[in-house]
C-alpha positions in Angstrom: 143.3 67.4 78.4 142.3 63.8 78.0 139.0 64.2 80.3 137.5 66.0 77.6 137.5 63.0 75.5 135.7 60.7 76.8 132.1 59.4 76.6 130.5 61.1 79.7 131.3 64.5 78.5 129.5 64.3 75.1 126.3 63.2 77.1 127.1 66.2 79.6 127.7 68.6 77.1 124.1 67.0 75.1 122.2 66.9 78.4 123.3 70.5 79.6 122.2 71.8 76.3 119.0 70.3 76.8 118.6 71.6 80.2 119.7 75.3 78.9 116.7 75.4 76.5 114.2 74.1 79.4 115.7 77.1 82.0 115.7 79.9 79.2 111.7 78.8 78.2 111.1 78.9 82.0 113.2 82.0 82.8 110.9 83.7 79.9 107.5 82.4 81.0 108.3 83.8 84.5 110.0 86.9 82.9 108.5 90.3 85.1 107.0 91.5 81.5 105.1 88.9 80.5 102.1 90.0 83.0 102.3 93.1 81.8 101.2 92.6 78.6 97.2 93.2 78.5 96.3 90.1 76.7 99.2 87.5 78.2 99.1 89.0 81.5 95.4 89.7 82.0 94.8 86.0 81.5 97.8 84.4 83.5 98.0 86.2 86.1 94.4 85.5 87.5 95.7 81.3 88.5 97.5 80.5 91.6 99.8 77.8 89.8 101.3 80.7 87.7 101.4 83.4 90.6 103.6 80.8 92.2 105.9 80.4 89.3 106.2 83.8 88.5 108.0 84.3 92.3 111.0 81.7 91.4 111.9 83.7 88.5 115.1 85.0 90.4 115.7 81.2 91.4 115.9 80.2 87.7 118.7 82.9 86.7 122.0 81.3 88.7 120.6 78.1 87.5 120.5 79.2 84.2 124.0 80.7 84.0 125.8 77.6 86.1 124.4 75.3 83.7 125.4 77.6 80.6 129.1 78.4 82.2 129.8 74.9 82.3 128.2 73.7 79.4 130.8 76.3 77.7 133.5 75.1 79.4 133.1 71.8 78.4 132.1 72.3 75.1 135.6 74.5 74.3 137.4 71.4 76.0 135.9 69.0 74.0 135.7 70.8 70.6 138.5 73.0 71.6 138.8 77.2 70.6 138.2 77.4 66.9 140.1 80.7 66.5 
């Protein structure tokens, strides 16, 4: 397909990598266990600004795999199957 080869998907393909790494970092600073470690959790869990982030850990997840099912997607189309 010629779509894959243009200019805009590179900078798609760059900026939905970027925004993979940012999710999975959040999706693990939110992550249920992290609080119930005694000296992570112990600490955290005692400020508001965290106890609200910790309740959009579900929201992160579809984020998360939308952005790294089509960063796939157009990464095979641009660099194409390698096997």
């Amino acid at each position: 397909m010629d779509i894959f080869h243009e200019l805009w998907v590179e900078k798609l393909i760059y900026s939905l990598g970027i925004v993979n790494i940012v999710l999975g970092v959040l999706v693990f600073f939110s992550c249920r266990c992290i609080p119930m470690t005694a000296f992570i959790g112990a600490r955290i869990m005692k400020f508001s600004a965290y106890q609200k982030f910790y309740k959009v850990h579900c929201a992160l997840w579809p984020l998360l795999w939308i952005s790294v099912i089509v960063h796939a997607v157009f990464a095979i189309g641009f660099l194409g199957n390698p096997y």
